[in-house]
FIKE-795032 format. One line per field, with one value per residue: residue in one letter; x, y, z of N, C-alpha, C in turn; residue number from 1. Coordinates in steps of 0.2 Angstrom, whole numbers, plus 5000, padded with zeros to 4 digits. Last residue first. Layout:
<recs>
rest <- c(A:...)
n.x <- c(X:...)
n.y <- c(Y:...)
n.z <- c(Z:...)
ca.x <- c(X:...)
ca.y <- c(Y:...)
ca.z <- c(Z:...)
c.x <- c(X:...)
c.y <- c(Y:...)
c.z <- c(Z:...)
nr <- c(NUM:...)
</recs>
This chain:
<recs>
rest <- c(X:X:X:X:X:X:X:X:X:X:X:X:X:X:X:X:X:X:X:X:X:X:X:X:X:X:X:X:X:X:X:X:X:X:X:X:X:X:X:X:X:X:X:X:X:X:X:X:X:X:X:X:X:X:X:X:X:X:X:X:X:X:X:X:X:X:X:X:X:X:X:X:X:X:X:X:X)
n.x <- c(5065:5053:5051:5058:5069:5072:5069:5082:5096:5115:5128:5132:5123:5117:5118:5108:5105:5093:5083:5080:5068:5058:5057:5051:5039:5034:5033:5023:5012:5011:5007:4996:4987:4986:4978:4968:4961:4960:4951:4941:4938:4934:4923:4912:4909:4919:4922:4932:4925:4917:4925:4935:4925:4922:4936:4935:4927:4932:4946:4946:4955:4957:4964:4968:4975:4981:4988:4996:4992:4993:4984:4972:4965:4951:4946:4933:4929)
n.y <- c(5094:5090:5094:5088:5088:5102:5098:5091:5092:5090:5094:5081:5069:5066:5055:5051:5050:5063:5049:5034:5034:5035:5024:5017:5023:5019:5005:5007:5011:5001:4990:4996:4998:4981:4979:4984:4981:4967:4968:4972:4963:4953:4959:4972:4985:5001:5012:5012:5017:5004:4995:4996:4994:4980:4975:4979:4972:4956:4953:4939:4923:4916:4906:4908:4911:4918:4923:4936:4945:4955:4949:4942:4933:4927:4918:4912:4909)
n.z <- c(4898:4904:4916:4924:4918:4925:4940:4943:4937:4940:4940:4948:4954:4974:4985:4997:5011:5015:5015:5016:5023:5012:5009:5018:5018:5005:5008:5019:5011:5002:5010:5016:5003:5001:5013:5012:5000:5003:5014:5008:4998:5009:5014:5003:5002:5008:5015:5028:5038:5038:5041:5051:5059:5059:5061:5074:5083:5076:5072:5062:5060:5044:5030:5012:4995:4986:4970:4960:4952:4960:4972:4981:4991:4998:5015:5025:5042)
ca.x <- c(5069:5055:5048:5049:5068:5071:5066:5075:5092:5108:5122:5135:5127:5115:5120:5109:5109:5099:5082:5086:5072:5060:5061:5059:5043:5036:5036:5031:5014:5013:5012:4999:4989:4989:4984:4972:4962:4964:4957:4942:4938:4938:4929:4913:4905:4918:4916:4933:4931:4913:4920:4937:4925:4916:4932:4939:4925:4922:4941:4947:4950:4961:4958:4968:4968:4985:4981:4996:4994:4997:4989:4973:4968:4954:4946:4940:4929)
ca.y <- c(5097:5086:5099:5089:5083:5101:5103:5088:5095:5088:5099:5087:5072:5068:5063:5050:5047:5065:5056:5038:5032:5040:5029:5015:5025:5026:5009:5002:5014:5008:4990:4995:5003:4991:4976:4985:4988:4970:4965:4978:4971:4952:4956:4963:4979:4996:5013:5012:5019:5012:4995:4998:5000:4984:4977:4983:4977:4960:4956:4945:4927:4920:4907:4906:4906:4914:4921:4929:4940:4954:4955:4943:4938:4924:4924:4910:4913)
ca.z <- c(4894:4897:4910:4924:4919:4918:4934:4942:4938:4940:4935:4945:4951:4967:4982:4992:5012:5014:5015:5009:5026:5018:5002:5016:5023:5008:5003:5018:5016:5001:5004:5020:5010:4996:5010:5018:5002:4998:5015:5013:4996:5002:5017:5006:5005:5003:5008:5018:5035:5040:5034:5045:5060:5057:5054:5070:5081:5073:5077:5064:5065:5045:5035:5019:5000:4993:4974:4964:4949:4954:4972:4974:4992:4994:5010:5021:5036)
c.x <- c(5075:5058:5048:5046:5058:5070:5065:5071:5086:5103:5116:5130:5129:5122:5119:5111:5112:5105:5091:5087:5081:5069:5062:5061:5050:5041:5039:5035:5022:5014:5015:5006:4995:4990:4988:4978:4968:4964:4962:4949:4941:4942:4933:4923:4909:4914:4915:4928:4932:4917:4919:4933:4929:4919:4926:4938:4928:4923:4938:4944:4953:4954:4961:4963:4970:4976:4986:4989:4994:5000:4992:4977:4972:4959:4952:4939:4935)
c.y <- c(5092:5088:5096:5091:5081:5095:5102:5092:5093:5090:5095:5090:5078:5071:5062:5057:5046:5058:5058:5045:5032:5039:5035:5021:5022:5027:5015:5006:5011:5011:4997:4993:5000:4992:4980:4985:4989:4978:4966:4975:4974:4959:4956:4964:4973:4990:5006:5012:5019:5016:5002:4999:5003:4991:4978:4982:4982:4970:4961:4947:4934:4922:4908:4909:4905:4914:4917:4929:4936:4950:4952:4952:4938:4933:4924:4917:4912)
c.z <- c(4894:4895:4903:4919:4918:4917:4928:4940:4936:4942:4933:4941:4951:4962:4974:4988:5002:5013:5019:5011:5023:5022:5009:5010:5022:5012:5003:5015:5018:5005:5003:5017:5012:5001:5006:5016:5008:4999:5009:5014:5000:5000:5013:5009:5006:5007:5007:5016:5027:5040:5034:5040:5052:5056:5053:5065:5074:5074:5073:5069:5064:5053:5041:5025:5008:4997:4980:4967:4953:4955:4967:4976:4985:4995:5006:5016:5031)
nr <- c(77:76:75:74:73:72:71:70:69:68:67:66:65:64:63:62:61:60:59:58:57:56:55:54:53:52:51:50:49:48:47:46:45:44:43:42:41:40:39:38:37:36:35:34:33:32:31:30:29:28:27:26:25:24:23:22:21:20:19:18:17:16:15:14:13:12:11:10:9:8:7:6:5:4:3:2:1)
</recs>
């Protein structure tokens, strides 16, 4: 099987064994028909999920200024 992989902008061509059961079961997860499709879905996900969990891992190590206030920030004051 060859699958192409497209993430901004870059392309990386490569050939890759999956297990039949688990990408039958991720089809029947994500809505979506082709290999391609189900492997760029995976691939987000699992960027974002990364991502999250490094902003996670900031949880109480960042102090914020003196009369900082993400409200009015929200409000465009």
């Amino acid at each position: 099987m060859c699958i192409v992989i497209h993430y901004r902008r870059c392309q990386m061509r490569t050939n890759i064994v999956l297990d039949d059961c688990l990408v039958s079961e991720a089809f029947k997860l994500s809505g979506v028909k082709t290999k391609k499709d189900l492997l760029h879905q995976a691939l987000k996900e699992f960027v974002d999920t990364r991502k999250r969990h490094n902003l996670l891992n900031l949880e109480g190590k960042i102090k914020f200024a003196g009369g900082y206030d993400y409200k009015a920030l929200r409000e465009g004051k």
